[in-house]
C-alpha positions as CSV (number, residue, x, y, z in Angstrom):
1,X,-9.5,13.0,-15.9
2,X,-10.3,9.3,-16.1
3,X,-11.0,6.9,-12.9
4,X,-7.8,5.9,-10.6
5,X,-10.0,2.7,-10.1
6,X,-12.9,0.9,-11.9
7,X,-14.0,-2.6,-10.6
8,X,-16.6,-4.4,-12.6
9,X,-18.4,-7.2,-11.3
10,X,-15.2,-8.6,-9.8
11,X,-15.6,-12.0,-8.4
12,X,-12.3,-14.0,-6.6
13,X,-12.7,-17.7,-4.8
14,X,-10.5,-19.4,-2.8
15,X,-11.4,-23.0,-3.7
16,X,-14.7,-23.2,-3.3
17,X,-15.2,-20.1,-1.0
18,X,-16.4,-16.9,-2.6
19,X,-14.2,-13.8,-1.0
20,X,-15.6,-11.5,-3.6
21,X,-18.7,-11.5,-5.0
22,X,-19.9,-9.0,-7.5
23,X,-17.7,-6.1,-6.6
24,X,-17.9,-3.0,-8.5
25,X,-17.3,0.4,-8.2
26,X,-15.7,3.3,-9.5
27,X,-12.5,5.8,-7.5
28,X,-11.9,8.9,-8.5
29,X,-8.0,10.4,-8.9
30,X,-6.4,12.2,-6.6
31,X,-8.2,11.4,-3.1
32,X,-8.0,9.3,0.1
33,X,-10.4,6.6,0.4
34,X,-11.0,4.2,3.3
35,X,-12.2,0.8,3.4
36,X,-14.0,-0.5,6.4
37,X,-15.2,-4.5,7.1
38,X,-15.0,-6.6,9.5
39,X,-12.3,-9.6,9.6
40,X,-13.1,-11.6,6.9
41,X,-14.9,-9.6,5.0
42,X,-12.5,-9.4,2.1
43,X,-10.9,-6.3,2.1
44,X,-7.3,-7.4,2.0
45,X,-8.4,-10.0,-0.7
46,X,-9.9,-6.8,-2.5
47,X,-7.1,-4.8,-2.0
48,X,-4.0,-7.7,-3.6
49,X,-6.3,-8.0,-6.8
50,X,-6.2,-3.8,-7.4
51,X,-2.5,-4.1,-6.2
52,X,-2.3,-6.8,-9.0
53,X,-1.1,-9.8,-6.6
54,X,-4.0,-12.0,-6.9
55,X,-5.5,-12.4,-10.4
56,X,-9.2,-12.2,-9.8
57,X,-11.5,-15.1,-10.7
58,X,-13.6,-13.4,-13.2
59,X,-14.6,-9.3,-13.4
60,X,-12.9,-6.2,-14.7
61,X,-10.1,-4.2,-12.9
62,X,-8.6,-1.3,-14.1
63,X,-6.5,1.3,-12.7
64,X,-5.3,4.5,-14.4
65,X,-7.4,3.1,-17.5
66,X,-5.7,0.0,-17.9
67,X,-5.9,-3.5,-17.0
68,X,-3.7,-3.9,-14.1
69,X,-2.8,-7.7,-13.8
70,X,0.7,-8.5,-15.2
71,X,0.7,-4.6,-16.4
72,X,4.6,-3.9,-15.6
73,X,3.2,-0.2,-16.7
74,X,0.4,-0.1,-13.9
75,X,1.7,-2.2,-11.2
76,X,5.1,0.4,-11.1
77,X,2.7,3.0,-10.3
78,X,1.2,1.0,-7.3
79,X,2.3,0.4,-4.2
80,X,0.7,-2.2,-1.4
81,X,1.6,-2.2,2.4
82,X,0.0,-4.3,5.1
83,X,1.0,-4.0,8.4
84,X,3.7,-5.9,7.7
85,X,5.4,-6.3,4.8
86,X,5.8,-10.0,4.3
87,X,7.9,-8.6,1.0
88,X,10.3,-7.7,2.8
89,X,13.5,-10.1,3.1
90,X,13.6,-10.3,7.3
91,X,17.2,-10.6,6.9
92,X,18.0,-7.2,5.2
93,X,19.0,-4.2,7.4
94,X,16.8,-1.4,7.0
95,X,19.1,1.2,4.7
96,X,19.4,-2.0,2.5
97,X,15.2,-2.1,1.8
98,X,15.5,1.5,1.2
99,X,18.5,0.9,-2.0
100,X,16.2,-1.9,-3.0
101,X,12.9,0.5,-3.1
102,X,14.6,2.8,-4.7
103,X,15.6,0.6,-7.4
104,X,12.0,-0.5,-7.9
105,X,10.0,2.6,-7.4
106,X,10.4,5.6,-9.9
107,X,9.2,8.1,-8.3
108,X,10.9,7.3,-5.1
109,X,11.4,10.2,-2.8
110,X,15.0,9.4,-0.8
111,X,15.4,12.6,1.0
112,X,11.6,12.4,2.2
113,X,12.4,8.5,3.1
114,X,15.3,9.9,5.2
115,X,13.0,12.1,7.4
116,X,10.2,9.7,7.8
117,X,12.7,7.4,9.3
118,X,13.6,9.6,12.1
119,X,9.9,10.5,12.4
120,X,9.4,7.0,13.3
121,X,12.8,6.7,14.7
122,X,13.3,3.4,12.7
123,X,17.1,3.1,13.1
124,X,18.4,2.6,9.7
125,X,21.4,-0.3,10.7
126,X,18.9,-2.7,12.0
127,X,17.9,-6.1,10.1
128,X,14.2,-5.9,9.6
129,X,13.5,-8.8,12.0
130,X,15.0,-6.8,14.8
131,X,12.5,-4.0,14.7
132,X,9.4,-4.2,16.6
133,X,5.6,-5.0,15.4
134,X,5.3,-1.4,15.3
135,X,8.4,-0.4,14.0
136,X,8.0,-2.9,11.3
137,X,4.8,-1.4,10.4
138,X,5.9,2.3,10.3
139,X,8.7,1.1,7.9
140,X,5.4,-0.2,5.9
141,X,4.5,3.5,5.9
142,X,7.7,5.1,4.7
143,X,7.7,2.8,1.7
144,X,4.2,3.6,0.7
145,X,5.0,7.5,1.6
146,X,8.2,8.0,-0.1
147,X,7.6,5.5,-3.2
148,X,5.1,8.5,-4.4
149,X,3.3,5.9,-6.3
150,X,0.2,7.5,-7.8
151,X,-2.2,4.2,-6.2
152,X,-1.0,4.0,-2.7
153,X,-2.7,1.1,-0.8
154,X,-2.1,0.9,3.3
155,X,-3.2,-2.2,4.5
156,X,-4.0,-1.7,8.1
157,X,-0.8,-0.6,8.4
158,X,-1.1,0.8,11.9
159,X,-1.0,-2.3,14.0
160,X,1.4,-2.6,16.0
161,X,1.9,1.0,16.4
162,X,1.4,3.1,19.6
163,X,-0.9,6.1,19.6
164,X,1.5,9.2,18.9
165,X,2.6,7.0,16.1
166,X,-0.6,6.2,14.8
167,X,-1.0,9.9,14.9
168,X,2.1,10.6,13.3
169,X,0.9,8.6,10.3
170,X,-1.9,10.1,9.5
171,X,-0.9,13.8,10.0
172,X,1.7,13.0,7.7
173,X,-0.3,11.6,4.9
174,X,-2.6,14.2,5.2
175,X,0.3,16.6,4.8
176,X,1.8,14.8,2.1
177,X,-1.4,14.2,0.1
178,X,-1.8,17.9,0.5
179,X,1.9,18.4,-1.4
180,X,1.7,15.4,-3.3
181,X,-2.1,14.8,-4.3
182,X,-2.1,11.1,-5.2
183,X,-5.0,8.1,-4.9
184,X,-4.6,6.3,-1.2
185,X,-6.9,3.6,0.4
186,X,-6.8,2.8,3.9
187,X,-8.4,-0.3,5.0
């Protein structure tokens, strides 16, 4: 089986500021992977160019073989939470980002969307803005869950959360990996 992820020699600026320098390596299909860095460091800035929201300034990136900027093929098959989605429209109540992630993820997994929300107890009549830091976040984490996109990408994704919730998280992905063997990275 080919590479989830290969990075060559990717390089991205802001201006004149290098955020990436050089970066390659190679992920293998089917695994969790976890980024570490300090603040700064570039991982977020890493992680949009895989997710195919930044085009990088020069270097290679491919994911499931292909070239994944404007790749309506790849980027379908990716999905990219931070710890809170700025994607998501603030005025939207909560079943209403569900419809809409249905609509744009085909593999999306409703009944397994259904029970991650009372997991979280994330109430589903609620406009997005309402919900709390950590709410907001663990609503992060049923999108990335239930969209069963084959690159999954969480973001720091747990701030904002409490403890048991935190916990909740990760006992869950390591469940649903275990069901559902798929490429994740966890900054």
């Amino acid at each position: 089986m080919s590479a989830a992820v290969e990075v060559e020699n990717l390089r991205l600026r802001y201006g004149t500021t290098p955020a990436l320098d050089g970066v390659s390596f190679t992920l293998a299909p089917n695994r969790i992977y976890g980024l570490l860095g300090r603040n700064g460091s570039g991982k977020t800035s890493l992680l949009s160019v895989l997710a195919a929201y930044r085009r990088s300034t020069s270097g290679s990136v491919r994911v499931f073989g292909e070239p994944v900027f404007e790749n309506e093929r790849v980027v379908e098959r990716i999905a990219l939470v931070s710890s809170e989605p700025q994607t998501l429209s603030q005025d939207l109540k909560v079943n209403a980002v569900l419809r809409e992630a249905r609509l744009l993820r085909p593999g999306w997994d409703e009944a397994y969307a259904r029970r991650l929300l009372e997991l979280f107890e994330i109430p589903e009549r609620k406009t997005v803005h309402a919900l709390s830091r950590g709410k907001k976040s663990a609503l992060g984490i049923v999108l990335g869950l239930a969209s069963r996109a084959q690159l999954t990408i969480f973001d720091e994704t747990y701030l904002g959360m409490d403890a048991p919730s935190r916990q909740a998280f990760y006992d869950e992905l390591l469940q649903d990996f275990a069901e559902e063997p798929r490429t994740f990275i966890l900054s």
